[in-house]
N, CA, C and O of each residue as an XYZ file, in Angstrom:
320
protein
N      83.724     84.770     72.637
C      84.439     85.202     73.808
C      83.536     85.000     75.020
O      82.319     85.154     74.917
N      84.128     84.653     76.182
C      83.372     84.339     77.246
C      83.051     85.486     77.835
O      84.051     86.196     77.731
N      82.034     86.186     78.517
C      82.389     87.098     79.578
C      81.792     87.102     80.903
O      80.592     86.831     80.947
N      82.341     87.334     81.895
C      81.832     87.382     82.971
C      80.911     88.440     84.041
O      81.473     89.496     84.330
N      79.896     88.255     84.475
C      79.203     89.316     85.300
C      79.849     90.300     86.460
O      80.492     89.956     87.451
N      79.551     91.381     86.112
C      80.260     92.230     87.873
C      79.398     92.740     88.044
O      78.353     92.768     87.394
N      79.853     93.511     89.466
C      78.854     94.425     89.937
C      79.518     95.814     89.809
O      80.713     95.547     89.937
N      79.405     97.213     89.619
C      80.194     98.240     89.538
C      79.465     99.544     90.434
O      78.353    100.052     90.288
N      80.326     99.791     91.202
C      79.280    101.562     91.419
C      79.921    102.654     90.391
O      81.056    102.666     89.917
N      78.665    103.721     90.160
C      79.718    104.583     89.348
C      78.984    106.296     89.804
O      77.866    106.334     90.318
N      79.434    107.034     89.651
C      78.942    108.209     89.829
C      77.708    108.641     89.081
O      77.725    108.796     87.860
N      76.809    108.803     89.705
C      75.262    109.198     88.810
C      75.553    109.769     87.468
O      75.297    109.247     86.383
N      76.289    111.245     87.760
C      76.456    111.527     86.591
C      76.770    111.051     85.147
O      76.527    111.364     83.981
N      77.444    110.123     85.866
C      78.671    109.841     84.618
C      77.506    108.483     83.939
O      77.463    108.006     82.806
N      76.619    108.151     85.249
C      76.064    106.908     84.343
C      74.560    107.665     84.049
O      73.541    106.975     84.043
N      74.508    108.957     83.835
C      73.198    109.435     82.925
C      73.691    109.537     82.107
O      73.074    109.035     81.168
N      75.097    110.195     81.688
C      75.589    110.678     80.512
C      75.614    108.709     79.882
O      74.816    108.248     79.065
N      76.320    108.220     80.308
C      76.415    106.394     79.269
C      74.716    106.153     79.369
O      74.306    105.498     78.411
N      73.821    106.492     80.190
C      72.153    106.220     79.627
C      72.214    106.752     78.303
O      72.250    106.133     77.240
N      72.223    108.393     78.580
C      72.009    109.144     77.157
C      73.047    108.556     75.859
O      72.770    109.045     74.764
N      73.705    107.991     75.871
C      74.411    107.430     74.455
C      73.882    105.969     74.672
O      72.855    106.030     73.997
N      73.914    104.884     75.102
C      72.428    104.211     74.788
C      71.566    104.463     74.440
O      71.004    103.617     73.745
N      70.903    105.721     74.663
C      69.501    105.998     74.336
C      69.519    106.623     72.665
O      68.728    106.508     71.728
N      70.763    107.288     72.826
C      71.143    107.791     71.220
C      71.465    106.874     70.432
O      71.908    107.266     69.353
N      71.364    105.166     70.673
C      71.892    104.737     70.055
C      73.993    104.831     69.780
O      74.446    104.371     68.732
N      74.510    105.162     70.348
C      75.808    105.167     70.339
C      76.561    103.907     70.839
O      77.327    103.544     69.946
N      76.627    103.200     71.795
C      76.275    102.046     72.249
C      74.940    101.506     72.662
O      74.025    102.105     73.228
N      75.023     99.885     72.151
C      73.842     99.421     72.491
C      73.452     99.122     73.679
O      72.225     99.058     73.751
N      74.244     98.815     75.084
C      74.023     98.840     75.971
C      75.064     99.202     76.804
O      76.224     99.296     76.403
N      74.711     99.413     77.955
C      75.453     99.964     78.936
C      76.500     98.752     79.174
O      77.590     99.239     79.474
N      76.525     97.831     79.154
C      77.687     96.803     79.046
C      78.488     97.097     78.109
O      79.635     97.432     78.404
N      78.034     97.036     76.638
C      79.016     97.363     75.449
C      79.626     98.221     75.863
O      80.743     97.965     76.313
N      79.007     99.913     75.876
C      79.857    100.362     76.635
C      80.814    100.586     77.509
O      81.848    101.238     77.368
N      80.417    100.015     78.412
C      81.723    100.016     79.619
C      82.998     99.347     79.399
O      84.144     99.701     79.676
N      82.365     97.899     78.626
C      83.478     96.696     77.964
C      84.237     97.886     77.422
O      85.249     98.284     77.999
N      83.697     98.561     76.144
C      84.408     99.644     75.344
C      85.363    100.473     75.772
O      86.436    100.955     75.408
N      84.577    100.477     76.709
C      85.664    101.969     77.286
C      86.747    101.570     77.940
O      87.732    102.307     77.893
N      86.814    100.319     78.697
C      87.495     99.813     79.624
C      89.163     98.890     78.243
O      90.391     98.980     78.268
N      88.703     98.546     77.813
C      89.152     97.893     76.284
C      90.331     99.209     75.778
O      91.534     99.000     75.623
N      89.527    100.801     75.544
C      90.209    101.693     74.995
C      91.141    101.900     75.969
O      92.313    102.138     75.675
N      90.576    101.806     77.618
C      92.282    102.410     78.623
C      93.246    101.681     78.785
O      94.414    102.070     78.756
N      92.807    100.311     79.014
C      93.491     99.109     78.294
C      94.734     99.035     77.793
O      95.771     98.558     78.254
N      94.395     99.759     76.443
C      95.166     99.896     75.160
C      95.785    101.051     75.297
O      96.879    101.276     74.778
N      95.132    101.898     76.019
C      95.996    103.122     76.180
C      96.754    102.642     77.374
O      97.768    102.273     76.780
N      97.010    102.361     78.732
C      98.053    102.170     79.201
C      99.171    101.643     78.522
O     100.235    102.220     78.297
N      98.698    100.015     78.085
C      99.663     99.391     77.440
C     100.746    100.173     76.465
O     101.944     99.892     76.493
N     100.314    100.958     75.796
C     100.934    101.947     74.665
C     101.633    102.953     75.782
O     102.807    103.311     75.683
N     100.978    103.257     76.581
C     102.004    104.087     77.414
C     103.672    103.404     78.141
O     104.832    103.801     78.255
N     102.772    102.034     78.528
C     104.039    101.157     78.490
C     105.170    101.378     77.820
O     106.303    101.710     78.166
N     104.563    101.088     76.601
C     105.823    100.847     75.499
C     106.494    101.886     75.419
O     107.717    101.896     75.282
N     105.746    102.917     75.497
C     106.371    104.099     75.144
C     107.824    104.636     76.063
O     108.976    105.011     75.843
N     106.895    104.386     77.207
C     108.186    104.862     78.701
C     109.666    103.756     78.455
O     110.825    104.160     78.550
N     109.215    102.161     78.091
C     109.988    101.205     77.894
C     111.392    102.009     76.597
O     112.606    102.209     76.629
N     110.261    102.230     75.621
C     111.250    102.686     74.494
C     112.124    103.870     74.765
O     113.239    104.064     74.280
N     111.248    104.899     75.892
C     112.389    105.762     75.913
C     113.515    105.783     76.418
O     114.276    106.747     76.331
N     113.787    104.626     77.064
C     114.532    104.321     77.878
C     115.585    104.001     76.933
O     116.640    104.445     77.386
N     115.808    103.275     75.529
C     116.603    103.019     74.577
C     117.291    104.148     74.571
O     116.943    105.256     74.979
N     118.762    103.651     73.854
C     119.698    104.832     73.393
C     119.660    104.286     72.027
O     119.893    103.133     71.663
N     119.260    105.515     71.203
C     119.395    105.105     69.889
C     120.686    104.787     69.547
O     120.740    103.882     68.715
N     121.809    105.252     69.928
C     123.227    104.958     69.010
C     123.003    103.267     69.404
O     122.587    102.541     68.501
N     123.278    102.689     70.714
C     123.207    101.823     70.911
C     122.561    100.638     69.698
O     122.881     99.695     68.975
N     121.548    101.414     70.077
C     120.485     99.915     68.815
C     120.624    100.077     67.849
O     120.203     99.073     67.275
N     121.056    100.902     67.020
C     122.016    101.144     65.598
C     122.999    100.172     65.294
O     123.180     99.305     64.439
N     123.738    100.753     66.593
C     125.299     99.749     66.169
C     124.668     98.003     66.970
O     125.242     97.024     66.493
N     123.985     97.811     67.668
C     123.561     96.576     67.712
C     123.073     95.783     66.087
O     123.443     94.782     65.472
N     122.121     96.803     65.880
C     121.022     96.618     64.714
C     122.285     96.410     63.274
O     122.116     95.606     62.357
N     123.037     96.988     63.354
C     123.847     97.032     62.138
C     125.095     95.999     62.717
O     125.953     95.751     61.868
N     125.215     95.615     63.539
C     126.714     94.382     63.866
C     126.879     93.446     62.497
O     125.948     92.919     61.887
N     127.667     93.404     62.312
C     127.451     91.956     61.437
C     126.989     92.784     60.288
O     127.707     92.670     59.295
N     126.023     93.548     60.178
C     125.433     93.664     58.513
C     126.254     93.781     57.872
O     125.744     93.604     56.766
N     127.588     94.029     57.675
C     128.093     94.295     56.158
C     128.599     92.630     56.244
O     128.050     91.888     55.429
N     129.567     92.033     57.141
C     129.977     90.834     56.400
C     128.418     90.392     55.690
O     128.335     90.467     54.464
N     127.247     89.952     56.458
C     126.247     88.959     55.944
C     126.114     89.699     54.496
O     126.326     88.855     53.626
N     125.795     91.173     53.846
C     125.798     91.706     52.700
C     125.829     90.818     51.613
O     125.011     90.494     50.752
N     127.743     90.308     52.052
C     127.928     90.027     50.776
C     127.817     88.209     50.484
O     128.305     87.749     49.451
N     127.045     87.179     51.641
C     126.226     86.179     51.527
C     124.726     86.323     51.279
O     123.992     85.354     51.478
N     124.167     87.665     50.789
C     122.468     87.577     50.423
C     123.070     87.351     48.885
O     124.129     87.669     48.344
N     121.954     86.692     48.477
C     121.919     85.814     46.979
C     121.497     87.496     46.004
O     121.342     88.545     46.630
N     121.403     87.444     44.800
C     121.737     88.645     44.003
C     120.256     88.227     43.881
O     119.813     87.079     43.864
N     119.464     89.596     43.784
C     118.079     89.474     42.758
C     118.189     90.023     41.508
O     117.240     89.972     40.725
């Protein structure tokens, strides 16, 4: 994977506390880290996405979408 250089400011605090888990060994560097963390909100928006997207569904709806047609096709699936 390629990655590219930035520059970041961050609040002292917050970057003694990511020293001290480098230093514990928890991440190996303050890059891994940040990549990491940035990677996990990432993934957490995206999932929030979906989520707001899905609620928006009406279940009866996608039922009777999801089931149209299923009984004729039924009786064209081959027998196991």
């Amino acid at each position: 994977m390629r990655t590219a250089k930035i520059a970041i400011s961050m609040d002292e605090q917050v970057l003694a506390e990511l020293d001290r888990l480098v230093k514990t060994r928890v991440f190996p560097s303050r890059s891994n880290a940040i990549q990491t963390a940035v990677q996990e909100k990432l993934a957490r928006v995206e999932r929030a996405r979906l989520a707001r997207e899905c609620s928006k569904l009406d279940p009866k709806f996608e039922k009777a979408m999801a089931e149209e047609g299923f009984a004729a096709e039924l009786d064209e699936w081959p027998e196991y």
